[in-house]
C-alpha positions in Angstrom: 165.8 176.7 -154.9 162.1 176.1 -154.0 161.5 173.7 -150.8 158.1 172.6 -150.3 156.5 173.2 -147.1 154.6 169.4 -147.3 156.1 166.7 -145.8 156.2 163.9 -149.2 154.3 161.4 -146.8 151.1 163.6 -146.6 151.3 163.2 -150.4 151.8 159.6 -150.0 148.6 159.2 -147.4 146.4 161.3 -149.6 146.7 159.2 -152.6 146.7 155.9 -150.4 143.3 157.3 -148.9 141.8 157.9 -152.3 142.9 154.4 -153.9 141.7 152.1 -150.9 138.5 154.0 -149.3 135.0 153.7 -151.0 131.5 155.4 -150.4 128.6 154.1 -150.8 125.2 155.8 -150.9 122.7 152.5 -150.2 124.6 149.7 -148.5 123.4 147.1 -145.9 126.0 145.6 -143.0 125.9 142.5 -141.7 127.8 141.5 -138.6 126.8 137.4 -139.5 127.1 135.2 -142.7 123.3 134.4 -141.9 122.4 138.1 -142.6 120.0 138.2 -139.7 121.5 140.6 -137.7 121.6 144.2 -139.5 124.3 146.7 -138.0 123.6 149.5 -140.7 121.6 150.8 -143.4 122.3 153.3 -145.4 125.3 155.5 -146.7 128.4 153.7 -145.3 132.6 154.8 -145.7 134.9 151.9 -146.0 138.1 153.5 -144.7 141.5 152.1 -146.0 142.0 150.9 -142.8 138.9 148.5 -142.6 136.9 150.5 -140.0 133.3 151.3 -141.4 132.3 155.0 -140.9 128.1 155.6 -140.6 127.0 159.1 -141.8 126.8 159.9 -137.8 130.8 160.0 -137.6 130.0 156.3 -135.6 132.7 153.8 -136.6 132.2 149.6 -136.9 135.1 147.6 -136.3 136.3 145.2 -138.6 136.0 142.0 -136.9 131.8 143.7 -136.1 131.5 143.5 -139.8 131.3 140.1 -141.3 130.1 141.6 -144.8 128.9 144.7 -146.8 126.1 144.2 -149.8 125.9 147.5 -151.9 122.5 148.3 -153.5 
C-alpha cells in the first residue's frame, strides 16, 4: 500500500490558488469611484483572498481598493 506524504488539503489550496488569483502586468488601482486618487501602478496580484499584492511584497486591503482597470 502506498500513503502519500501530502495532506489532500494542500492539493485542495493549490488548485483553489490557481483558479481564483490573477496577475496582471499593467494595471492601475483606484481606492475611489472618482479615480482621482491612484494607490498603484504597475504589475499587481489579486490574491484569492481579495488582498492586492504590489511587486514590493506590499499588500492593499480590500476595503483600500475600490477598483482595478487592467491595461
Amino acid at each position: 500500500m502506498v500513503v502519500s506524504t501530502d495532506s489532500p488539503l494542500t492539493y485542495l489550496r493549490e488548485r483553489f490558488d490557481e483558479l481564483f488569483e490573477h496577475e496582471y502586468d499593467d494595471a492601475v488601482v483606484y481606492a475611489d469611484f472618482e479615480q482621482e486618487t491612484v494607490l498603484h501602478e504597475g504589475p499587481v496580484r489579486v490574491l484569492a483572498t481579495g488582498w492586492v499584492e504590489l511587486p514590493s511584497g506590499r499588500l492593499l486591503s480590500p476595503e483600500a481598493v475600490h477598483h482595478i482597470d487592467t491595461v
